[in-house]
N, C-alpha and C positions, 0 to 999 in steps of 0.2 A: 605554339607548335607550328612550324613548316610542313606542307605537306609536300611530297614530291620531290625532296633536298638531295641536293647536288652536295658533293662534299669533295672537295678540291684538298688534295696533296702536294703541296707547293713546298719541293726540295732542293733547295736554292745554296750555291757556295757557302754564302755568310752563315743564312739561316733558314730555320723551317717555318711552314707556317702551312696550317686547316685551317679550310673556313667552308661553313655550311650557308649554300648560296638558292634562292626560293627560285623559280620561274621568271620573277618581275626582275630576279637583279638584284633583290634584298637580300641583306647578310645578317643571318639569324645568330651565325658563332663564327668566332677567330681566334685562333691563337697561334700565337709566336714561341722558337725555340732557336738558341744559338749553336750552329751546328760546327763542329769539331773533326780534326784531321787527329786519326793515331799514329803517334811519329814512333814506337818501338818497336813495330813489327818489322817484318822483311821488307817492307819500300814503305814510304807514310804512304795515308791508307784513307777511308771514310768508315767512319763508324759506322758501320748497317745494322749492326746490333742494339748500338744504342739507337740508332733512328727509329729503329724496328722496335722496341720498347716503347717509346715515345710516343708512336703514330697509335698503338694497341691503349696503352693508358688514355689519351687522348681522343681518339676514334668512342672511347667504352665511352667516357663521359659527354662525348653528342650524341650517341647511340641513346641513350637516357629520355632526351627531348625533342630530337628532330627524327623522325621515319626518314631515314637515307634510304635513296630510290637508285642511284648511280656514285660510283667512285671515280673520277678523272686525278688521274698523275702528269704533274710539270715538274720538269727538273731541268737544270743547269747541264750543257754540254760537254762535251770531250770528257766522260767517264762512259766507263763500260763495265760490267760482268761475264764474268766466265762460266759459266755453269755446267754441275748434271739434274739435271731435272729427275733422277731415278734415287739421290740420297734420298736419307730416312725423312719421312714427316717429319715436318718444323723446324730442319735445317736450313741457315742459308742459303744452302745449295751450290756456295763457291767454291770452286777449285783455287782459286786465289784471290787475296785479297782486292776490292775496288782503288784501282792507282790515284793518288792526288797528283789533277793534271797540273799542278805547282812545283812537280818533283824535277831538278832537274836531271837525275842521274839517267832519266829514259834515253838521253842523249850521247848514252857507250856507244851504241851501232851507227852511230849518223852517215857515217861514210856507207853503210851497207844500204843503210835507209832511204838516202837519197839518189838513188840508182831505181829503186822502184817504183817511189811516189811518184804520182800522173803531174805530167806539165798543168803548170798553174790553167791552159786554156782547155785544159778538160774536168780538172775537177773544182777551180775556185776556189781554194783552200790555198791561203799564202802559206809559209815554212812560217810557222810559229813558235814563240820561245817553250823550253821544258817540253811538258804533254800536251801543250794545247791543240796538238795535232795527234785525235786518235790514232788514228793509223799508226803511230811513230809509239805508243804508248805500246799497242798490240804486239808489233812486231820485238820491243823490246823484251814485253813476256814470254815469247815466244822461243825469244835466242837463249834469255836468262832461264826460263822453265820450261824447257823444251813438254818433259814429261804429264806436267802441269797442264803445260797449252792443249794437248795433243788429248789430255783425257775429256775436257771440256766440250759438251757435246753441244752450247750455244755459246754465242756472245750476241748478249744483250746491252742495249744503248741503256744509260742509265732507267728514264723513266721504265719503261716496257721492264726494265727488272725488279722495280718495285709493282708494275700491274701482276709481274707473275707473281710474286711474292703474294699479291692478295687473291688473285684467280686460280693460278697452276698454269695458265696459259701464256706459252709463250708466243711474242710476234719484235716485228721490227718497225717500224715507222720512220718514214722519209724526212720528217722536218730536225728528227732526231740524227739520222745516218747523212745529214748535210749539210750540218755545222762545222765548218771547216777539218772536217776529219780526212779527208784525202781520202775516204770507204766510196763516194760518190760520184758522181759524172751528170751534174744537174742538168746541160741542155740534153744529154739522153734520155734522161728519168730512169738510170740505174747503177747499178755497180760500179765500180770503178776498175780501172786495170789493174791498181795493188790488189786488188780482191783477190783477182784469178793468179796473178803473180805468186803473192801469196798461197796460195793455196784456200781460202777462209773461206768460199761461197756456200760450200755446204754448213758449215758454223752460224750461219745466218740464219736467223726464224725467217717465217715467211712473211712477207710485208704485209700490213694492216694498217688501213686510214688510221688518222688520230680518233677521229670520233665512233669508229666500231665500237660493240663491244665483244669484250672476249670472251664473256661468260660470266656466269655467276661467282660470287665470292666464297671460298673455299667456306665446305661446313665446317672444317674447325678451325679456322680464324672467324666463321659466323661467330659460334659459338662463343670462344675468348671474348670476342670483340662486344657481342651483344649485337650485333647485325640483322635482318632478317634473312634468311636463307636466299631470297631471289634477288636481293643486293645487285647490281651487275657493275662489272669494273670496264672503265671503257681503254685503250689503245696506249693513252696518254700521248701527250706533246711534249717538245722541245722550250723550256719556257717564254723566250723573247717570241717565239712564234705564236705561242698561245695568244699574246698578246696581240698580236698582227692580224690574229686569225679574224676578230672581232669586224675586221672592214673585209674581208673578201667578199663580201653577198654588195658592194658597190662595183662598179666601172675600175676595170684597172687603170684608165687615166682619170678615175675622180678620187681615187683610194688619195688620204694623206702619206708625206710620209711616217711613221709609228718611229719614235725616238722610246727607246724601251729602258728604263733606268734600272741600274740595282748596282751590285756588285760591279758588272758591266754596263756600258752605255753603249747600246748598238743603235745604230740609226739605218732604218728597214728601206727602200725604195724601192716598190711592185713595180715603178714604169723605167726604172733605170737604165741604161747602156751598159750591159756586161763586158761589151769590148771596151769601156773607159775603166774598171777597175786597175788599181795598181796595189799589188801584192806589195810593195816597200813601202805603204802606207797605212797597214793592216785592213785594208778593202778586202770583202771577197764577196761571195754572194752565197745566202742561204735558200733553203727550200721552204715554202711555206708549205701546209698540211694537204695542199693539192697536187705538191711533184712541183709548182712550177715556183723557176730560181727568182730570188729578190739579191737584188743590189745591197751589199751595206758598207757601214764606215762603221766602227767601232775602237773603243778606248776604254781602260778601264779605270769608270768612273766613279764610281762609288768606294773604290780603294783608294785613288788618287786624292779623291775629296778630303778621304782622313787620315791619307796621309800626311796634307798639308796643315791639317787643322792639327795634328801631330807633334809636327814641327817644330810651329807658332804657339804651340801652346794651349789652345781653344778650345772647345766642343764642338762636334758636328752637328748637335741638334740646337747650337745657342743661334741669338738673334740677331742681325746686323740691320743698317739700317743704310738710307740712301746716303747721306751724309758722312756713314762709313766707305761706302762705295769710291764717293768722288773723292774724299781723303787720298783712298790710296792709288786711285789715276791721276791728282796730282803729283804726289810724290815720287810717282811711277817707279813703286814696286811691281816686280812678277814674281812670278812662279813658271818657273820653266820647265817642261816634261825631261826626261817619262820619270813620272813616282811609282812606275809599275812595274820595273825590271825589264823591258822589252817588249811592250805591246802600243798599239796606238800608231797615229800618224808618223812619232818622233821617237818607236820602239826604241831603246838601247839609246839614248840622246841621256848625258850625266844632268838630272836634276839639281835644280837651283833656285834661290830665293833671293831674289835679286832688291837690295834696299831693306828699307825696315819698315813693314807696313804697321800702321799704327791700328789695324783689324785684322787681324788673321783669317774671320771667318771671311769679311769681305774681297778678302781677296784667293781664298778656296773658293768661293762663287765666281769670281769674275774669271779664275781659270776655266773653271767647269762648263761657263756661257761661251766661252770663246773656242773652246775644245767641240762644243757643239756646233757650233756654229763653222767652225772650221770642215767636220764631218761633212753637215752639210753640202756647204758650199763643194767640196768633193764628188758629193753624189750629184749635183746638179739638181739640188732639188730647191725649183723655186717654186712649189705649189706649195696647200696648207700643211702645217707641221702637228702632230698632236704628243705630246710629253707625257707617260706615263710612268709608272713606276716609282719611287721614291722621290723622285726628283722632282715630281709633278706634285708635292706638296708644299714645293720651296717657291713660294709666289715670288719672293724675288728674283732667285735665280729664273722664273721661266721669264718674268718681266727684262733683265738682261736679255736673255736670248731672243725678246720681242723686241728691245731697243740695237740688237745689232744687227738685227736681219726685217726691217720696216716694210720692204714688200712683199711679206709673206703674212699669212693668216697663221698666228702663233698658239693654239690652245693647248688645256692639259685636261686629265683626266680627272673628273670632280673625286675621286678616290683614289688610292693608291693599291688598288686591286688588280689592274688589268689581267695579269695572270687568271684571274678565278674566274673573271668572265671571260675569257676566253674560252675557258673549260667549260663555262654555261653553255655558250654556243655552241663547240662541240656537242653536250649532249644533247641541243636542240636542233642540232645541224637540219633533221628533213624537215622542220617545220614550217609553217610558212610564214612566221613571223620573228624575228628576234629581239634580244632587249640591248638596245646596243647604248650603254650607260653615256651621260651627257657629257661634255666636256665646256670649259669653263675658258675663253677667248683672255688671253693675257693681253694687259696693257703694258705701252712705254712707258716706261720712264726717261727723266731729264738728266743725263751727265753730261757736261760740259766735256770735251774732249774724250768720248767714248771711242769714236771709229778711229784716231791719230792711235790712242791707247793699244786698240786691236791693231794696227798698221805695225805697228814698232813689236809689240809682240810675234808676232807671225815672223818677223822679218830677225830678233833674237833667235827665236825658236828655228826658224831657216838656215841661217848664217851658219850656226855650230853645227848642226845636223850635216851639210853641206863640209864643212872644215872636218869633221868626224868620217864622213866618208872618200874623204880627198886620197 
């Protein structure tokens, strides 16, 4: 039995996953669920109901063993809620369904839309494919459901709609509202001009740190759930931020940069040049849980990965080996972006699989090292790198990204949590010590012809992107 347990709601594109996390850092329970889009409704949609099932079953059966003392919510960005917080008990409480920011029909008004969204040097938010840009998601419900919009007495960023769900209370939180949603204005630390354009600023809860808490856990989800009454649910986070949150109590120029893996691979820089961002590369910059903006590079890497492993033929979780590696840089095979329909460096660049690699998985890794590393190099980030996320349990792939980038200190996360400690930290934010989990220094590896291999790549992936925009 944990005493004092944290119990992290980690609601993530792909998938869900609780885990109940002690003080030290130790992980008492986990568990994983694959999470689903409903395409029959009026727009595809996120199952709330079924996740809302799920977290209740799940929740009852740690409830059982661990005394939960605090609830922290992370979830994936550019989703929102609509809400009346006055339906009946134990309604969703949506006036419309949760949009899949994958849809692209949000993209009827664009011509409307892009007349109001703030210049890229006030809110840092590039024009993103489908819904990836709240703001564009909002305004589409808006035009589509005018009646809808208009009865909806909040809109809540994803997490903060599952804290209410568990509390009753609603808030907003910045690391949430400055995910490239075009709702924010990071060097101000507020609103953005579609706001007031819009009209939406009253629609907004009022902002609340990540690591507050809102109050205790509704007595009748206590009840259902098996909870203790004085439960408290805190704020919640944006997930990649969660993740980031973990180095703020260091030196903004000792912070690493946090490479955040999952679904997405976002690569974080606290010390960046916001005047170096280029929106044609999908750069922009987010908010960490303190209001102030981070530089990032991001691509989507964990779809990318299986998609090529897809392809080829292969499994994402099979094994390759060094010798698979240098196979296919002799034979110089690539894989050419985007497998992601529009996002990345090389958004909208027609994918390709250039030769016959005689390892499919090894050369889904050797993209995914060079996609990194390209990031990087972007953000100007030559200090130490720390890999988290899913990614940070592929020893080879992070060994790649140590063999292409040698003057940099390359580590990864000895687990594949950072999400939930993040959330630890959160709930131990005033205290005066934290547990900031180890990371694991990745070595090189030896391939012959590695950096010609990344040269000729880059300079593929250039040439057409280049020729595609002529």
């Amino acid at each position: 039995m944990m005493a004092n347990s944290l119990l992290v709601v980690d609601i993530g594109k792909t998938n869900l996953k609780i885990t109940v996390l002690a003080a030290d850092g130790s992980t008492g329970f986990q568990r994983t669920q694959s999470n689903c889009v409903c395409a029959d409704g009026i727009y595809p949609s996120y199952d709330v109901e079924a996740i809302w099932d799920w977290l209740v079953t799940t929740i009852g059966d740690v409830a059982t063993d661990h005394p939960v003392c605090h609830i922290c919510v992370a979830a994936h960005g550019a989703a929102a809620a609509l809400i009346h917080p006055d339906m009946d008990e134990g309604t969703n409480g949506l006036v419309l369904p949760v949009l899949d920011y994958e849809w692209g029909g949000v993209r009827e008004f664009d011509e409307e839309y892009d007349q109001l969204r703030p210049e890229f040097s006030e809110s840092y938010s590039p024009a993103l494919p489908a819904g990836l840009n709240l703001g564009r998601q909002l305004y589409w419900q808006s035009r589509h459901f005018p009646e809808e919009f208009l009865s909806a007495k909040y809109i809540l960023t994803y997490a903060q709609y599952w804290s209410w769900r568990l509390c009753g209370v609603v808030a907003s939180e910045v690391s949430a509202l400055g995910s490239h949603t075009d709702l924010w204005a990071p060097k101000e630390n507020t609103f953005s001009t579609l706001v007031d354009r819009c009209d939406w600023r009253e629609k907004f809860a009022p902002v609340r740190r990540a690591w507050m808490s809102l109050g205790n856990v509704l007595p009748s989800v206590a009840k259902v759930i098996g909870l203790a009454s004085d439960c408290q649910v805190l704020t919640g986070v944006h997930d990649s931020n969660a993740s980031h949150a973990r180095f703020l109590e260091l030196a903004r120029d000792a912070r690493p940069v946090v490479v955040s893996t999952g679904t997405w691979v976002v690569a974080m820089h606290s010390s960046g040049d916001l005047s170096q961002l280029n929106q044609h590369r999908d750069m922009l910059a987010n908010v960490d849980v303190t209001g102030a903006p981070i530089t990032c590079a991001r691509y989507m890497g964990g779809r990318e990965y299986a998609e090529i492993c897809t392809r080829l033929g292969c499994e994402p979780g099979g094994e390759c080996s060094t010798h698979d590696l240098q196979s296919v840089i002799d034979d110089r095979a690539f894989a050419l972006p985007d497998f992601s329909g529009g996002s990345g460096p090389f958004g909208g660049r027609r994918a390709e699989i250039v030769g016959e690699p005689k390892s499919g998985l090894a050369l889904a890794n050797l993209y995914a090292a060079l996609m990194i590393d390209l990031e990087l190099e972007l953000l100007d980030a030559s200090g130490p790198v720390v890999i988290d996320g899913s990614f940070s349990q592929n020893e080879l792939l992070c060994a790649l990204l140590a063999s292409l980038r040698p003057g940099c200190r390359i580590s990864r996360l000895s687990g594949s949590d950072g999400v939930a400690q993040g959330c630890l930290l959160l709930a131990h934010w005033n205290a005066d010590q934290h547990c900031i989990r180890e990371t694991i220094q990745c070595e090189q590896i030896k391939l012959e012809g590695l950096c010609a291999y990344r040269d000729e790549w880059r300079q593929r992936c250039e040439k057409d992107s280049e020729d595609r925009n002529a």
